[in-house]
Structures are given as C-alpha cells and as structure tokens.
C-alpha positions in Angstrom: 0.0 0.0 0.0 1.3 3.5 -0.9 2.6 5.3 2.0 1.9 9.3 2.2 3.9 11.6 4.5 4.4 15.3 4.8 7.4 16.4 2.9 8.5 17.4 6.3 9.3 13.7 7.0 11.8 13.7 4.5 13.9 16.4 6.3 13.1 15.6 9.8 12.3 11.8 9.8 14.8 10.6 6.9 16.1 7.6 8.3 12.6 6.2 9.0 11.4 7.2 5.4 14.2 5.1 4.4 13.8 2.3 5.9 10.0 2.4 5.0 11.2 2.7 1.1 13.0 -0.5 1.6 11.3 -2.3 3.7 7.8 -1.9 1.6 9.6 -1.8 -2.1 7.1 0.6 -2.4 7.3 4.5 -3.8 6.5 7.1 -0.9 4.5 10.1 -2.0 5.2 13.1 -0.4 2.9 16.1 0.4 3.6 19.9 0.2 0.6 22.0 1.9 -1.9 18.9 1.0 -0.8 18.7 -2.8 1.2 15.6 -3.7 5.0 17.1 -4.5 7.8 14.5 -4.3 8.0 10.6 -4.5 10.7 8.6 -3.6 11.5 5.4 -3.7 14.7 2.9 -3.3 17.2 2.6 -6.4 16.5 -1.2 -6.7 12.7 0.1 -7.3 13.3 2.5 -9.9 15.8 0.4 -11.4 12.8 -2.5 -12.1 10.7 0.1 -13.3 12.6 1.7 -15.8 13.2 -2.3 -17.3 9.9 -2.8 -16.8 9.5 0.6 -18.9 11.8 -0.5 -21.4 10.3 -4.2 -22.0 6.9 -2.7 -22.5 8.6 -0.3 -25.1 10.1 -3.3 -26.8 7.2 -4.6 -27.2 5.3 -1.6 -28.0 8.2 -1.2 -30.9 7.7 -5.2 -32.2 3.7 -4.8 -32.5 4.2 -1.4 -34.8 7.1 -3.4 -37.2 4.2 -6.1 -37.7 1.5 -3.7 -38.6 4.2 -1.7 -40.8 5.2 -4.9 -42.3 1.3 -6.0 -42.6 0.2 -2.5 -44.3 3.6 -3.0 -46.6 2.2 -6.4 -47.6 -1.1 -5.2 -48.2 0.0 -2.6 -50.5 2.3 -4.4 -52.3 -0.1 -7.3 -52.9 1.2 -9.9 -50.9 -2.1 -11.1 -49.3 -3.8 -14.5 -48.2 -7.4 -14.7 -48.0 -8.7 -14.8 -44.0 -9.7 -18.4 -44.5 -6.7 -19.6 -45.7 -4.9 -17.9 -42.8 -6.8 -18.8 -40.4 -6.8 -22.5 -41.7 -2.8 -22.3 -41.8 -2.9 -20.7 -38.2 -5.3 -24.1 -37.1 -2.9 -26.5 -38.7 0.5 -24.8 -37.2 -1.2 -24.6 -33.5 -3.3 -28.2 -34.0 -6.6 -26.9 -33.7 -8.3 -29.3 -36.1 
C-alpha cells in the first residue's frame, strides 16, 4: 500500500522514510501544503521500473514493425485470404 507523508518527514524523519522505502519496495508520495509534491522510492525500485519501462517499449516497438510490415504487404499485394490464414494458423497450432 502507498505510504503518504508530509514532505517534512523527508527532512526531519529521513532515516525512518528510508527504511520504509526499503522495507515496503514501495514508492513514498510526499505532500507539500496537502498537494502531492515528491516521490521517492529505493534505487532497486526505480531500477525494475525503468526495465519494466523498457520491456513494454520493446514490445510496443515489435507490435508497430508487424503492422508496418502487414500495411507494406497489403499494399504491395502480398495477401492470403482470412480463410486460408486462419486455416494455416489451425494447422500450425493443432486446432483441427
């Protein structure tokens, strides 16, 4: 569960943030007059999100080449008719 402190915690309470930031593996947000301001978190944290980040953008980048590649065929001519696809795709998985 997020924790949410006053940003004064940071300054005055830093050692117990910390240990909250590791011990949870969980961002803290931290509020300035109310308003969320600041979140920290541990390095082990950020660094699994930003692979996390850069798996879903790998992925992202793979679907985008196949509908380039798809909207390439289609334009050059190089199309099967759905049933014949779909057939193929039943006899490669087994799906009889």
């Amino acid at each position: 569960m997020q924790s949410i402190r006053p940003i004064s915690d940071l300054r005055n309470k830093f050692a117990d943030v910390s240990r909250e930031v590791h011990a949870s593996d969980e961002p803290v947000i931290f509020t300035k007059n109310g308003r969320p301001d600041m979140v920290v978190m541990s390095a082990e944290a950020f660094n699994r999100m930003l692979a996390e980040q850069d798996e879903l953008r790998s992925r992202e980048e793979r679907v985008y080449r196949g509908i380039l590649q798809g909207i390439e065929e289609f334009h050059s001519g190089d199309t099967t008719p759905a049933k014949d696809g779909f057939a193929a795709i039943r006899e490669r998985k087994g799906w009889h």
